[in-house]
C-alpha positions in Angstrom: -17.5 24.5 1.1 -16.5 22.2 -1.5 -13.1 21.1 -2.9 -13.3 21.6 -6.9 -10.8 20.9 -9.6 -7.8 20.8 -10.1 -8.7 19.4 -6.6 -11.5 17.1 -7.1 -13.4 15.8 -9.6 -16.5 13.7 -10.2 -16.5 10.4 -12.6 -18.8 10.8 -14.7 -22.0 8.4 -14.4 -20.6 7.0 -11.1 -21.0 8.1 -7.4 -17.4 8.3 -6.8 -14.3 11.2 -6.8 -10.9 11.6 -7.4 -9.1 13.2 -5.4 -5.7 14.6 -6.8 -2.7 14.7 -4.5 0.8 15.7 -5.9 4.0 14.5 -4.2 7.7 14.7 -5.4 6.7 15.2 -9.0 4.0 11.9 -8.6 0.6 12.0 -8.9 -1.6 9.9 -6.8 -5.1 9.2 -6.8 -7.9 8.1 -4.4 -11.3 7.5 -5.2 -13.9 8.0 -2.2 -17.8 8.6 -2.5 -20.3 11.1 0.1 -21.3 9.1 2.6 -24.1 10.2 5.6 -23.7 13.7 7.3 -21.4 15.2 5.1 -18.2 12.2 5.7 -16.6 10.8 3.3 -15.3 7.0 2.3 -11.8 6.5 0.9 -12.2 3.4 -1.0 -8.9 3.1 -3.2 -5.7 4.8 -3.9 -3.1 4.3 -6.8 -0.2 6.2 -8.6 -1.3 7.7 -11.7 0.8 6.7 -13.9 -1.3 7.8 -17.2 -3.8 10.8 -18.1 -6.6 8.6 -18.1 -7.8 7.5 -14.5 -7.4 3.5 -15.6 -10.2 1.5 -15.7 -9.7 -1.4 -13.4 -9.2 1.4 -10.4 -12.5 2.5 -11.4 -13.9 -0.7 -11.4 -11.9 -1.8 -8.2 -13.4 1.6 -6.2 -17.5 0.5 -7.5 -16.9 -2.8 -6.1 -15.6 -1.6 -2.9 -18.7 0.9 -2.8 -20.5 -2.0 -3.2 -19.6 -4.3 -0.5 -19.6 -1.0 2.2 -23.3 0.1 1.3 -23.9 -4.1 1.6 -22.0 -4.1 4.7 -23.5 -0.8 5.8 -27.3 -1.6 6.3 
C-alpha cells in the first residue's frame, strides 16, 4: 500500500516526500525519504506557512539525507 496525494507527495528530482498533516486549521509538513525494508526516515518538519514547500526546508532535509546515508555505512 502506498499513501498518495493529498497525502503524500514526491519532490520532484529529489529522493525525498512530503508528508501533509493538517491540524487546527495549520498545515505542517515533514520531509522523510524510503529507507531499507520498506522504513522510512523523518528528516525535517516545519509549518507551512506558503503554497510553495520553501526552499531552505528542502535544502535543510538533502543535507540531513546526506549526513544519515554518511553516517549510515
Amino acid at each position: 500500500m502506498s499513501l498518495r496525494e493529498p497525502y503524500a507527495k514526491h519532490l520532484a528530482g529529489t529522493e525525498l516526500w512530503e508528508l501533509r498533516v493538517e491540524c487546527a486549521r495549520n498545515s505542517f509538513r515533514l520531509l522523510y525519504f524510503a529507507w531499507v525494508n520498506r522504513a522510512f526516515v523523518l528528516l525535517n518538519g516545519f509549518r507551512k506557512k506558503s503554497r510553495r514547500t520553501p526552499p531552505e526546508e528542502i535544502e535543510r532535509a538533502q543535507k540531513y539525507l546526506k549526513d544519515f546515508k554518511e553516517r549510515s555505512q
